[in-house]
N, C-alpha and C positions, 0 to 999 in steps of 0.2 A: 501661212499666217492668216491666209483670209477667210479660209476655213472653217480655222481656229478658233476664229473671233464670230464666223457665223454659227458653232455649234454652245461657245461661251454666252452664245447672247439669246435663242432660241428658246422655244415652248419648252426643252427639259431646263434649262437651266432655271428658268424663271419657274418651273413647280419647287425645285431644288429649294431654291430663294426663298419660295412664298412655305416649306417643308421649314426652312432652320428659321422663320420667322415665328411661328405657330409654335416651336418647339421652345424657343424663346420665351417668347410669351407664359408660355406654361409653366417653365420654371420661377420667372417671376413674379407669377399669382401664387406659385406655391412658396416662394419667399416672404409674399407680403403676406399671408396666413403666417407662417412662423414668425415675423415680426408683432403681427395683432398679440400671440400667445405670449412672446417676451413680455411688451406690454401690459399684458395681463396679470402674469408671473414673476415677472425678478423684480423685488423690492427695490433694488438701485434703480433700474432704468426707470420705475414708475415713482418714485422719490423724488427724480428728475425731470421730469416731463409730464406726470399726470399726477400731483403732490395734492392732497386731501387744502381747502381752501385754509388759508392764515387769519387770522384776526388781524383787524386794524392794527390793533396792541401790538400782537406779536413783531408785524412790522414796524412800529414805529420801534419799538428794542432792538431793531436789528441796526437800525441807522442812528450815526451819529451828530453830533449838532449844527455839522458843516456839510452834509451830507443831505439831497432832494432826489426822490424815486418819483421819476413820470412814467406812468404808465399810459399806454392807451388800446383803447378800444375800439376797433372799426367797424360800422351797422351800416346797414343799407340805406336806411333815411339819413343816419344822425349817428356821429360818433363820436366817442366820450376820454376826458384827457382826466387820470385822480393823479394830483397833487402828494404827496405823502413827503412829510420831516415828521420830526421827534414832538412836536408841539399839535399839529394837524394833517386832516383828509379834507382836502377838497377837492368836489368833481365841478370839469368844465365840460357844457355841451360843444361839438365841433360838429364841420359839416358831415355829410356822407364818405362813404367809403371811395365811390368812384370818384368824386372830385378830389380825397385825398388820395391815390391811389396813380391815377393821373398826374398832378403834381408832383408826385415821387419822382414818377416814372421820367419826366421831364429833365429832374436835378438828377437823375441816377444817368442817363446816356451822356448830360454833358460834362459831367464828374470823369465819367471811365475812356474818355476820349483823349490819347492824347496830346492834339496839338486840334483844336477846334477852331482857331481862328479868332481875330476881335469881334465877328459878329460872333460864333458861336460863344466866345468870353461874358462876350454881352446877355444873351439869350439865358445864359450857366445864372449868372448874375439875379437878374431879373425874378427866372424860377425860383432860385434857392431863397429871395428875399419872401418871397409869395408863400413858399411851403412852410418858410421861418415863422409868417407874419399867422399860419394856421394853427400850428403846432408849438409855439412857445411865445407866440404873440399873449394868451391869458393869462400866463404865470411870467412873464417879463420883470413883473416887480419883485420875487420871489429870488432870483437867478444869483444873485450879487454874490460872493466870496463862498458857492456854493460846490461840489462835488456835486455832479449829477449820472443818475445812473437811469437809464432809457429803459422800460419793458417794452416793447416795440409790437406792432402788428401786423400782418399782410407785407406789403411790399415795405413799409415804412421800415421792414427787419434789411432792407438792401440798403438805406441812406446811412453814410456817416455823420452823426448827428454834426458832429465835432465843426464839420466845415459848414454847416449853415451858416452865416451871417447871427448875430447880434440882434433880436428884435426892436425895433426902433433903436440901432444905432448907427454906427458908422460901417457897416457893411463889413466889418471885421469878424473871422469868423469867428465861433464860439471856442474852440480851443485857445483860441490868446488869452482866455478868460478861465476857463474851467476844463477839467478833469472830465472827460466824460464817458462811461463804459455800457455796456449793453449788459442785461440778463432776461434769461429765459422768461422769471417773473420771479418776482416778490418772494411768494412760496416756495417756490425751486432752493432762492440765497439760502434761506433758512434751514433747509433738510441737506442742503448741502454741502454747509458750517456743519451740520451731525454727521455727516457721512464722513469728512474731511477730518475725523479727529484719527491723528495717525503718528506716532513716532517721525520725526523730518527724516528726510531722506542725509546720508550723507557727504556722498557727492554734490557740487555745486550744477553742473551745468551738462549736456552729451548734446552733441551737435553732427549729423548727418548732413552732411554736405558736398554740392559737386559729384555726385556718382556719376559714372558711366551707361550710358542708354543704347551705347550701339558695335558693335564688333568691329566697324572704321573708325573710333576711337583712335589716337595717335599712343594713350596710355593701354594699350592692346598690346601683349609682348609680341602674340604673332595671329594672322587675323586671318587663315585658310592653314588646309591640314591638323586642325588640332582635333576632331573627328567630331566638332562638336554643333550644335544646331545652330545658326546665325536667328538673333529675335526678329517677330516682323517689326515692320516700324512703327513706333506707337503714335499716338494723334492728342494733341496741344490740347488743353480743354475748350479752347474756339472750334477745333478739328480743322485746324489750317496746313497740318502738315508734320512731319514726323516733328519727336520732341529734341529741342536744342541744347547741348551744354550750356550752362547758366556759368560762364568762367568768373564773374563774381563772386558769385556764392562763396567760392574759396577763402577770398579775402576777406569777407563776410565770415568766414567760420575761424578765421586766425585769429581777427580780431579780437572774438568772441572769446576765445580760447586763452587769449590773452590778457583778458581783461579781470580773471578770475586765479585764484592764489596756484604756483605749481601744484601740480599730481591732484588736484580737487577734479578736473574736467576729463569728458571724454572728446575725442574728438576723429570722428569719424568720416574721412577721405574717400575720393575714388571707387575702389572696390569694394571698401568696408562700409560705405555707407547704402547698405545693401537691407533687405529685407528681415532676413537673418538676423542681423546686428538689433534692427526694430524689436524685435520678437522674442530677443532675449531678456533675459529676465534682469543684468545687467544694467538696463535700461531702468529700471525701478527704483535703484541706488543716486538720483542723479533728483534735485528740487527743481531743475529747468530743464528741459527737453527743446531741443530747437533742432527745425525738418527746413534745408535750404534747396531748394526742390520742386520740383514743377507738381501742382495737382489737378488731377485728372475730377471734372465735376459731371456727373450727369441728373440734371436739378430735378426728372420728373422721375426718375429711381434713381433714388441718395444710394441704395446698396450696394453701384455699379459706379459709385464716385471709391477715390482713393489717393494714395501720391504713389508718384514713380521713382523709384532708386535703381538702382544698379541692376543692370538686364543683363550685364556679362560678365563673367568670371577671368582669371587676370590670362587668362588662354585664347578670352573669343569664345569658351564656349556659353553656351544660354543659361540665363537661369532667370528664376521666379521675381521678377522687382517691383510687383505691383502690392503693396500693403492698402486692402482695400478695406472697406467702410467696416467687413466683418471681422478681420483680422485687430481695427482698431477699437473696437466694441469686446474686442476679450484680452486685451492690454488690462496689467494690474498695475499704473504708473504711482510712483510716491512721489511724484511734481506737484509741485505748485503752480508752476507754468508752464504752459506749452505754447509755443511759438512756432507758426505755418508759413514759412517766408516763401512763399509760393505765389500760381497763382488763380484766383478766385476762390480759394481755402474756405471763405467764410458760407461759399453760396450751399444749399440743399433746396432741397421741397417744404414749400411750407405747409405742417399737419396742423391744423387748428387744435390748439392747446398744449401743442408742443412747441411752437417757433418751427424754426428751420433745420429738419434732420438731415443734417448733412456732416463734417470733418470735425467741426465744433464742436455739435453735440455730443459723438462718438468718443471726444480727448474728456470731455468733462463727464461722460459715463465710464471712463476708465480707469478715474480717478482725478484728471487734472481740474483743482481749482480758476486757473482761469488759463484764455485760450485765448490768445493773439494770431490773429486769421487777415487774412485781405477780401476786398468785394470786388474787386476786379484782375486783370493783367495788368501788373505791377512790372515799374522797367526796372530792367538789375541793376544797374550801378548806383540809381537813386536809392533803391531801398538798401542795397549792402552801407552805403551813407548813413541811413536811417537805423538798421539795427547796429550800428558799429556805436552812434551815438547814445541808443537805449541802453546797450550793453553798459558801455563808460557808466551813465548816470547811477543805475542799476546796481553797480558794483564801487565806485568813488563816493557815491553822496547818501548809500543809503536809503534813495529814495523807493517808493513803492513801483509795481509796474505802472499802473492809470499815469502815475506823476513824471516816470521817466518815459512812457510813450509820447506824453503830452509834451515834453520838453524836446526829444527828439523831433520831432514834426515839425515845431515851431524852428527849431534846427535849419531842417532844408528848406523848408519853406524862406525862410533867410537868405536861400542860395540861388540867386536871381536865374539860374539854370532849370531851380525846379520849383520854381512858385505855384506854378499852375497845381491847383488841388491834385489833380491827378498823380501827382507824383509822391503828395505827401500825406492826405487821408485815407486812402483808400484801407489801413490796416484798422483794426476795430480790435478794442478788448471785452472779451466777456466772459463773465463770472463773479466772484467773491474779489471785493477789491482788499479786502485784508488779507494779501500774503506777505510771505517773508521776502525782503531783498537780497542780493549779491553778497551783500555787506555786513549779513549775518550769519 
């Protein structure tokens, strides 16, 4: 064994090393060349992410009379917050980029932390009131009985607007007040109401849930002799360690299942909630798509982000369960919604003037009008709590996603187990806030 380990660790192995590193590399410079050409070339993706600019007009058409678009802009000296409703554009100057950027970065570690302590509650506190007092401190008076929809910049694309605090108020966050969603931009909403005009799907809901990751699975019939490969072990998107059954999720996709009229929903188990199952076409008949499932993120190539489903077949032998960034970029979905109950779903690389190409982007280049994603490692039982409640809303009252996310959060957040934000903002919606509900 000592050997072993001396000839595993030696000058051949490390050329070996420094040989699949180099080879590495080189396929993904020639990936990001064939991404520039997408870019260049397929009308949807560049509709999406690099959309010819809007008129004022135009946007003020898009929104309605309850309805505020912040966008903002991050520069180096000085950076710029326009106001947009149906009646006016006003721009406000803000500080620089690094002092917002900073800030973020502050409210974002003690967001995604989860048990920080009463000083670190404290510190969370403090931050978020400072980043509030930057970013929604000049339109404060603007805010009241409003739907607010974030164009976001830089890092500011990782804060959940929703839990900042109230500007000059009582430190309560902004969801007990308002609806709040994220978009790409302005331009994107618009091209992307034209791209969405489409016959509704007619199935209500498919749900992928609880798959299988490893051959010592206990739902394994038989886990040696079946002649078939064993997967290696895959790695958490922290890379802390092989990936875990999520035994929630389950009750999370019952729920789900539940909540919507007989024979309208798919519902997708175990085995079946497998890559296969993603890729069929199947899946396109269905206005909500929901993935309960661990996602694999790698922020500085999105292409090598993806989620993980079912790695083995109902023998133990191996099979392909990684549906990754490319496989979700040639998805043709007829959703309205997509739903990532995963986790760190929402995060990618952020490409200037695209946002963040990462899981997101890839659902709403597929076709889905909007995309319920997470910013962090979200804990299962809180959020199976959280989308069981979205569900209900969703499908009992009719209401929109933005309105039934908003109400779920506020939900747990009620649940003195999960108050801490980390429990209950971390999921973000972005897209067209005009889709259809449950309920229709």
């Amino acid at each position: 064994m000592g050997r072993q380990d001396s000839l595993l660790k030696g000058p051949a192995a490390a050329k070996r090393e420094q040989a699949a590193d180099q080879e590495v590399g080189a396929v993904l410079a020639d990936l990001a060349e064939v991404e520039a050409e997408i870019r260049r070339h397929s009308p949807r993706y560049a509709a999406l992410t690099q959309p010819p600019a809007a008129t004022s007009n135009e946007i003020q058409r898009l929104l309605d009379g309850r309805t505020l678009l912040l966008e903002y802009a991050l520069g180096e000296e000085r950076s710029f917050l326009w106001a947009v409703d149906r009646e006016a554009v006003t721009g406000f100057e803000l500080p620089s980029r690094a002092r917002i950027e900073e800030a973020a970065r502050e409210v974002y570690g003690g967001l995604s932390v989860l048990a920080p302590g009463e000083a670190g509650e404290s510190r969370l506190a403090r931050a978020a009131a400072h980043l509030s007092r930057m970013l929604l401190g000049p339109v404060a008076g603007r805010l009241a009985g409003r739907r607010l929809i974030i164009v976001a910049d830089g890092e500011l694309q990782y804060i959940p607007f929703g839990a900042l605090p109230l500007p000059g108020g009582s430190g309560a966050p902004l969801v007990t007040r308002h609806e709040v969603l994220n978009a790409p931009s302005a331009t994107a909403l618009i091209l992307q109401r034209r791209l969405a005009r489409r016959e509704p799907a007619t199935g209500v809901v498919a749900v992928l849930a609880d798959p299988v990751f490893d051959a010592a699975d206990p739902r394994v019939a038989a886990r040696s002799g079946t002649g078939g490969r064993e997967p290696s072990p895959a790695r958490s998107s922290a890379g802390s360690g092989p990936l875990l059954r999520l035994p929630w999720t389950r009750r999370e996709a019952q729920a789900i299942a539940a909540a919507v009229p007989p024979g309208r929903s798919l519902l997708a188990l175990d085995f079946r909630a497998s890559r296969k199952t993603a890729l069929s076409p199947e899946l396109s008949q269905y206005r909500i798509v929901h993935f309960a499932t661990h996602g694999l993120i790698d922020a500085q190539t999105p292409a090598l982000s993806g989620l993980m489903l079912s790695r083995v077949e109902k023998r133990g032998a191996a099979v392909d369960g990684f549906l990754g960034l490319g496989d979700i970029y040639n998805l043709r979905l007829g959703a309205d919604l997509v739903v990532l109950s995963g986790c760190e779903t929402a995060l990618g690389k952020n490409v200037r003037g695209e946002g963040l190409v990462g899981l997101t982007q890839g659902f709403l280049y597929a076709g889905a009008r909007q995309v319920v994603a997470s910013l962090w490692r979200v804990e299962d039982q809180a959020t199976a709590e959280l989308m069981s409640h979205f569900y209900r809303l969703l499908s009992s009252t009719g209401r929109t996603p933005a309105a039934a996310l908003r109400l779920a959060q506020l939900a747990v957040r009620n649940d003195k187990r999960w108050r801490s934000p980390y429990y209950w903002s971390g999921f973000v919606l972005q897209g067209d806030w005009e889709t259809v509900s449950l309920a229709r």
